[in-house]
KEKE-287799 format. One record per atom (N, C-alpha, C): residue number from 0; residue in three letters; atom name; x, y, z. Coordinates in steps of 0.001 Angstrom, whole numbers, padded with zeros to 6 digits. Layout:
PT; i; aa; at; east; north; up
PT; NUM; ala; CA; X; Y; Z
...
***
This chain:
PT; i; aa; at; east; north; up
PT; 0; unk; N; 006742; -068118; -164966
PT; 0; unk; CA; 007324; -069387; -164574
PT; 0; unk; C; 008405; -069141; -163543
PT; 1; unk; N; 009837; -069657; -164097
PT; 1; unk; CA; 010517; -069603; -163071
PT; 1; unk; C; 011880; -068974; -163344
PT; 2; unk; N; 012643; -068679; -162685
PT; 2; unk; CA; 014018; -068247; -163302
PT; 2; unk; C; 015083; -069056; -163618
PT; 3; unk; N; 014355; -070661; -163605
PT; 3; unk; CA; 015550; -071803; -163856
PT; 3; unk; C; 014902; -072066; -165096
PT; 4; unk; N; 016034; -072253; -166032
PT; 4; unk; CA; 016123; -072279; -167359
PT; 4; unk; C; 015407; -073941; -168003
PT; 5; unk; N; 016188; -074729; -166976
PT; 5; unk; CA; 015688; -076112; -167170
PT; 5; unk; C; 014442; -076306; -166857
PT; 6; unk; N; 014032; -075892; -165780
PT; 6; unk; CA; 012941; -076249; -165179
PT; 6; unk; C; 011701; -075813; -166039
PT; 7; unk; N; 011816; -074449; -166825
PT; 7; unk; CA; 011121; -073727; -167682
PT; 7; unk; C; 010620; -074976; -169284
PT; 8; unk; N; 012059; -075318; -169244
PT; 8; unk; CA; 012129; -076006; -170458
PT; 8; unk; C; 011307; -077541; -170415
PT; 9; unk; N; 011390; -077935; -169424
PT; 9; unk; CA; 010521; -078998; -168872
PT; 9; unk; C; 009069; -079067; -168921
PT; 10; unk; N; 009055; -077979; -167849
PT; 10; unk; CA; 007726; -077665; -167598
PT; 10; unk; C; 006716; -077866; -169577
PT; 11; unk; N; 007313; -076857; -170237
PT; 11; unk; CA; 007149; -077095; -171957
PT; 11; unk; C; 007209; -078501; -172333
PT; 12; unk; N; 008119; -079319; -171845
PT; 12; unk; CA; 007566; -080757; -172264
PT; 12; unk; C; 007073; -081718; -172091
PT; 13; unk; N; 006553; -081025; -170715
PT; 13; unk; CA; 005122; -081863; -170007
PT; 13; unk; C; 003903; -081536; -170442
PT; 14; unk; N; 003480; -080568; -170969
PT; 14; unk; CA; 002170; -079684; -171268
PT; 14; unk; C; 002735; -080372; -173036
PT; 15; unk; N; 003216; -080601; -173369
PT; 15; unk; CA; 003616; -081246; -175047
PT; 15; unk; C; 002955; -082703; -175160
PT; 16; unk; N; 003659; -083478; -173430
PT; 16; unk; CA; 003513; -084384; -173422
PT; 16; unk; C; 002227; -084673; -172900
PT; 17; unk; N; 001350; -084073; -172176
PT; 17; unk; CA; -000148; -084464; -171815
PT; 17; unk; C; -000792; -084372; -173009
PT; 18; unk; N; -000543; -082904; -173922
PT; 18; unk; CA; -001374; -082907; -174714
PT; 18; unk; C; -001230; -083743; -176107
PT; 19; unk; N; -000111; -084538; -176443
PT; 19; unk; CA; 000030; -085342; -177125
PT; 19; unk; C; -000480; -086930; -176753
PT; 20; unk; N; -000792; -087267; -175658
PT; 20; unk; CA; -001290; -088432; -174452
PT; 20; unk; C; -002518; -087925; -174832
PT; 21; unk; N; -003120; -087299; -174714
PT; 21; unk; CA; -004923; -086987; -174952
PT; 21; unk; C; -004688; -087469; -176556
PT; 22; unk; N; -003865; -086848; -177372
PT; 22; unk; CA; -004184; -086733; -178863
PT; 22; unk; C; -004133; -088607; -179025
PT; 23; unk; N; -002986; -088789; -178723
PT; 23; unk; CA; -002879; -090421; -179154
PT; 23; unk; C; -003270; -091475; -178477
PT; 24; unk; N; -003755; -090933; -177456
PT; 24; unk; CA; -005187; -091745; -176994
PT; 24; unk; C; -006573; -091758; -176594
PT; 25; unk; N; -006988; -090748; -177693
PT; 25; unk; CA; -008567; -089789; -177453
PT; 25; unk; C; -009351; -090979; -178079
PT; 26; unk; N; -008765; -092120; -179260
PT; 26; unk; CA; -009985; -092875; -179813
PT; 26; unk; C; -010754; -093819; -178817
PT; 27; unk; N; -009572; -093849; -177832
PT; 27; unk; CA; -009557; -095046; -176378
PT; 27; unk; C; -010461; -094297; -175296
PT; 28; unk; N; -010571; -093367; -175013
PT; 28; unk; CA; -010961; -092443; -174306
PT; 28; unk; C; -012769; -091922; -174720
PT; 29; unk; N; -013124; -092257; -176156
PT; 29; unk; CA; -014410; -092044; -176414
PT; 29; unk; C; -014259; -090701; -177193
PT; 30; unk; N; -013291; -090371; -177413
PT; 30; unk; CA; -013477; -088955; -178406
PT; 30; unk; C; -013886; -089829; -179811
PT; 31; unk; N; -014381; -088676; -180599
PT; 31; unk; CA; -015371; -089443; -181550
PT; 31; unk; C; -014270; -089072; -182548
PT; 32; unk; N; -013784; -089725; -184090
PT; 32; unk; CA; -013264; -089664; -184635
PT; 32; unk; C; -013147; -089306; -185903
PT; 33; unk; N; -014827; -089321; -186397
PT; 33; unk; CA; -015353; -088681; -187557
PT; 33; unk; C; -014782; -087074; -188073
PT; 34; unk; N; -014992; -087193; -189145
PT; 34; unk; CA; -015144; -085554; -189254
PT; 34; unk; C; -016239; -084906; -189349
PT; 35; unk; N; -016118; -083984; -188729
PT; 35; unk; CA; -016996; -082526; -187950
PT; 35; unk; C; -016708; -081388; -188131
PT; 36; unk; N; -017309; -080662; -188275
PT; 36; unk; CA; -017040; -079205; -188722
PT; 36; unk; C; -016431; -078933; -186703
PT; 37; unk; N; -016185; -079339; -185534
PT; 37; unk; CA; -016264; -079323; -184903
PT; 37; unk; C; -014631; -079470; -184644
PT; 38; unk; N; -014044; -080788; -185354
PT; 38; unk; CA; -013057; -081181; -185221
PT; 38; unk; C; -011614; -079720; -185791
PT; 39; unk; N; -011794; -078945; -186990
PT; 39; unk; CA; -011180; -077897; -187335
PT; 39; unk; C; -011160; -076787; -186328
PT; 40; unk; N; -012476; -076643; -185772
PT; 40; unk; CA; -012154; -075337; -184288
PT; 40; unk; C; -011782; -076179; -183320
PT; 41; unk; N; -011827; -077212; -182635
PT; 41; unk; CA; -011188; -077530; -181808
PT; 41; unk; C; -009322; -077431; -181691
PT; 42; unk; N; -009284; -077954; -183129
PT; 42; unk; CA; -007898; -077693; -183238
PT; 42; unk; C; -007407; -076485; -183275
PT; 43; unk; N; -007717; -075443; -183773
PT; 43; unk; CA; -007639; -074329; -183922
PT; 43; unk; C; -007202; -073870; -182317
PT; 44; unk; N; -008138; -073697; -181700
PT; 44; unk; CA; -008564; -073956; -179913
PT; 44; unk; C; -007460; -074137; -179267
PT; 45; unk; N; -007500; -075570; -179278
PT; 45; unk; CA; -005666; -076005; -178953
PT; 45; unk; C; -004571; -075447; -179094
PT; 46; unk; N; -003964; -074837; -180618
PT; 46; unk; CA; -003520; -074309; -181242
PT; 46; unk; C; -002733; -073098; -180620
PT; 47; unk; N; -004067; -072460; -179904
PT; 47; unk; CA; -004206; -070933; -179334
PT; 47; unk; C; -003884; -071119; -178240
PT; 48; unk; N; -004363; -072095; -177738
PT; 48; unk; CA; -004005; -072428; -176272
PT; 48; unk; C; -002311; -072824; -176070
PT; 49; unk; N; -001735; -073503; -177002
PT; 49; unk; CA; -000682; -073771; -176790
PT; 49; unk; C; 000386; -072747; -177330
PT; 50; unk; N; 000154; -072048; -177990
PT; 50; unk; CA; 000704; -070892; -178562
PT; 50; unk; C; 000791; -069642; -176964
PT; 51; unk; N; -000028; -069734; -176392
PT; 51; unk; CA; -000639; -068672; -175037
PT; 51; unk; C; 000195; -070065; -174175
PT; 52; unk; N; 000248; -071028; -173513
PT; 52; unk; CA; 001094; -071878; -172477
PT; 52; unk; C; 002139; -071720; -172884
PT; 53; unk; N; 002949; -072068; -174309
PT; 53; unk; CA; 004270; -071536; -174379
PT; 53; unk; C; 004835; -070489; -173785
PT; 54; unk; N; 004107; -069327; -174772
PT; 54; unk; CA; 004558; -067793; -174673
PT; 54; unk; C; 004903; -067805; -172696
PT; 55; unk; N; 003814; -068431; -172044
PT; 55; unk; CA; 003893; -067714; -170499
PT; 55; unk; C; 004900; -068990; -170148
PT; 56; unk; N; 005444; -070050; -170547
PT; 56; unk; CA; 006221; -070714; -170332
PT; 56; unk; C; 007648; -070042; -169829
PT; 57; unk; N; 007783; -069526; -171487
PT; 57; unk; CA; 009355; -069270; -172166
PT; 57; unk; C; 009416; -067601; -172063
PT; 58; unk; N; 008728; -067022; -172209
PT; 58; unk; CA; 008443; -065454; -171500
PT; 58; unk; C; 008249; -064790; -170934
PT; 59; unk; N; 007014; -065129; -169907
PT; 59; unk; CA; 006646; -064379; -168722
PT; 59; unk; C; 007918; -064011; -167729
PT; 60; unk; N; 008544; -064584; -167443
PT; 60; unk; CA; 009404; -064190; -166527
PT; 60; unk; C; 010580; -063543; -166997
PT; 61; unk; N; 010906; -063883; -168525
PT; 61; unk; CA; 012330; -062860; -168731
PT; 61; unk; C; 011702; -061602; -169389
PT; 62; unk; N; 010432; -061364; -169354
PT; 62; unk; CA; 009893; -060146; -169685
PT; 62; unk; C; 009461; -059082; -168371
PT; 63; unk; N; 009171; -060053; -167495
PT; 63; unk; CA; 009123; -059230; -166111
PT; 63; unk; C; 010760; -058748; -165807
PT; 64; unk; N; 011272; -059468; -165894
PT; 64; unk; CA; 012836; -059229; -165494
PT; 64; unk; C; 013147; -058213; -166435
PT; 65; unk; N; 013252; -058535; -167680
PT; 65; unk; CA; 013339; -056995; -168635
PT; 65; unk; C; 012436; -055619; -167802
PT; 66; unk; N; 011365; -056076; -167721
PT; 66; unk; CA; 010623; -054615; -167351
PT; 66; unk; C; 011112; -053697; -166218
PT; 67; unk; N; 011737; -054551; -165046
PT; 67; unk; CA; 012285; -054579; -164056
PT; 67; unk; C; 013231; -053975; -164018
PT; 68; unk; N; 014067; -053207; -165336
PT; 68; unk; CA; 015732; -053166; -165236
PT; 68; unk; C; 016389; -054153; -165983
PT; 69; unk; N; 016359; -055326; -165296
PT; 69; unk; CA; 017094; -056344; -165617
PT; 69; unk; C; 017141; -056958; -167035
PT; 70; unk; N; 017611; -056210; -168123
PT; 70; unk; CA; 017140; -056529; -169464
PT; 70; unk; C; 017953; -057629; -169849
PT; 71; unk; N; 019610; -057495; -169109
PT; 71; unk; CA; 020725; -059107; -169895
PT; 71; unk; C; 020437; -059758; -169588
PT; 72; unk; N; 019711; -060256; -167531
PT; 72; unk; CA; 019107; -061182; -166974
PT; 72; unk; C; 018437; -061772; -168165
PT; 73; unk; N; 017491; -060684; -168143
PT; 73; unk; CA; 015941; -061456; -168666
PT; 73; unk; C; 016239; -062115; -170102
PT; 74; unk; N; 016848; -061081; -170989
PT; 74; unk; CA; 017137; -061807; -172100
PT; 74; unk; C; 017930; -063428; -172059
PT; 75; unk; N; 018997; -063771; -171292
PT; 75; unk; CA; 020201; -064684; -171021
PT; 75; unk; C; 018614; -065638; -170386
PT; 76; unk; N; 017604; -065198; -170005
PT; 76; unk; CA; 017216; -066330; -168957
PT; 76; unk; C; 016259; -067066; -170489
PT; 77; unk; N; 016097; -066107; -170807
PT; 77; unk; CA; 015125; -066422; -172371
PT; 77; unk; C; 015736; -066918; -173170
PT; 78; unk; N; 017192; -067280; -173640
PT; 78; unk; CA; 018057; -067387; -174265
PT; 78; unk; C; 018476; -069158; -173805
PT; 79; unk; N; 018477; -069123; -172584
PT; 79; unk; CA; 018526; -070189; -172130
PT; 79; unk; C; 017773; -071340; -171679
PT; 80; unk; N; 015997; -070789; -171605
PT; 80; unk; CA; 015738; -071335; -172051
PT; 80; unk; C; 014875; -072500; -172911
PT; 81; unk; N; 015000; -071161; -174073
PT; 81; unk; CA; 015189; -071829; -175615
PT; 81; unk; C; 016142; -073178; -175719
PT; 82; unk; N; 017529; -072739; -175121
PT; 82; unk; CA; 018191; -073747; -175368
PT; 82; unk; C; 018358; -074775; -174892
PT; 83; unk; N; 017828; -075063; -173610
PT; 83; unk; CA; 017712; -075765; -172839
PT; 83; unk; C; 016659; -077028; -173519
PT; 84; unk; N; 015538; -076608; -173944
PT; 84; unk; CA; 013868; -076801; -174347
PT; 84; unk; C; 014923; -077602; -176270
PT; 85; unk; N; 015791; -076853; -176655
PT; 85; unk; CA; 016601; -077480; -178270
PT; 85; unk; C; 016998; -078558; -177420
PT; 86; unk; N; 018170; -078693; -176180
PT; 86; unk; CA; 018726; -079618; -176400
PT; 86; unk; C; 017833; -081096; -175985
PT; 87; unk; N; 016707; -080740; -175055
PT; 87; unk; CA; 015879; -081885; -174852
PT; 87; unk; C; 015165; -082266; -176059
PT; 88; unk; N; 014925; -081668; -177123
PT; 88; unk; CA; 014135; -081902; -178181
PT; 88; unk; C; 015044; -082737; -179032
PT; 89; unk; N; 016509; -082235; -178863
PT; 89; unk; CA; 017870; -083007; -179714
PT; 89; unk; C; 017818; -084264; -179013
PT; 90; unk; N; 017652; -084501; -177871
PT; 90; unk; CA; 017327; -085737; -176880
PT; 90; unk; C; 016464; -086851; -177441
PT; 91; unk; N; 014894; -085774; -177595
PT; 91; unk; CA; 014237; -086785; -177719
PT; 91; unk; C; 014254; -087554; -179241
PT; 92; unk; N; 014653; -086348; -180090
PT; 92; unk; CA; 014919; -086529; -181683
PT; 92; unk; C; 015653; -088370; -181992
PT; 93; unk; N; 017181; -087650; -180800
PT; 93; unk; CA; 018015; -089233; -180770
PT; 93; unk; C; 017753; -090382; -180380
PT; 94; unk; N; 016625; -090341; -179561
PT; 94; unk; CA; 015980; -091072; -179271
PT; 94; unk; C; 015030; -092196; -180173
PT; 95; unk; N; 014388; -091439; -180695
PT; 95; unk; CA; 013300; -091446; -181815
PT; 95; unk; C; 014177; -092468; -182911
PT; 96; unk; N; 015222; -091607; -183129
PT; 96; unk; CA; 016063; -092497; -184591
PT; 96; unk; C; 016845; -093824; -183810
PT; 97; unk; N; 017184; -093548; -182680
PT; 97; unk; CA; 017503; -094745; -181862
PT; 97; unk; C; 017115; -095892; -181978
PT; 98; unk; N; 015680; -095762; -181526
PT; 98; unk; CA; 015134; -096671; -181152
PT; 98; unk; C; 014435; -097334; -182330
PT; 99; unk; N; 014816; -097064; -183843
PT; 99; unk; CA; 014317; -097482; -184718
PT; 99; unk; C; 015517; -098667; -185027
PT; 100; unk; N; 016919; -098780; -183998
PT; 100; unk; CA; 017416; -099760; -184456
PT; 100; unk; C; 017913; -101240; -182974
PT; 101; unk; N; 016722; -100838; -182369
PT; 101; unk; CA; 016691; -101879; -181277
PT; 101; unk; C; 015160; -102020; -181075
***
């Protein structure tokens, strides 16, 4: 990714947010809704996939930077952001309970 902490953290809640936009609107879309022995590996699938988009999200780059020498960089850039990616999640959290009273 990138060496901006925010931008990293973003990027993570756009790929959250498409793939939650497919999920909560796949019945609209023609995904079939039954259960399927089909429906458990797909998820699974996903799962892996998003587990592998994170990791190269929030890692790839403060692990190159570690490999590089640069081990406080890389760690501080990884460090940040994690935290960056908490406080938008604390965002959207307040949000969430917010808006349950308007």
């Amino acid at each position: 990714m990138t060496k901006n902490p925010i931008l990293n953290a973003l990027s993570a809640v756009l790929y959250i947010c498409i793939v939650a936009s497919i999920m909560f609107f796949g019945s609209s879309l023609g995904v079939p809704t039954e259960d399927t022995l089909l429906m458990p590996i797909t998820m699974l699938c996903l799962f892996s996939l998003s587990v592998a988009v994170m990791a190269f999200v929030f890692f790839y780059q403060p692990v190159l930077m570690y490999m590089e020498g640069e081990k406080a960089r890389g760690v501080n850039l990884a460090l940040q952001t994690v935290g960056a990616f908490a406080v938008i999640t604390a965002i959207l959290f307040a949000c969430l309970f917010l808006s349950r009273f308007f």
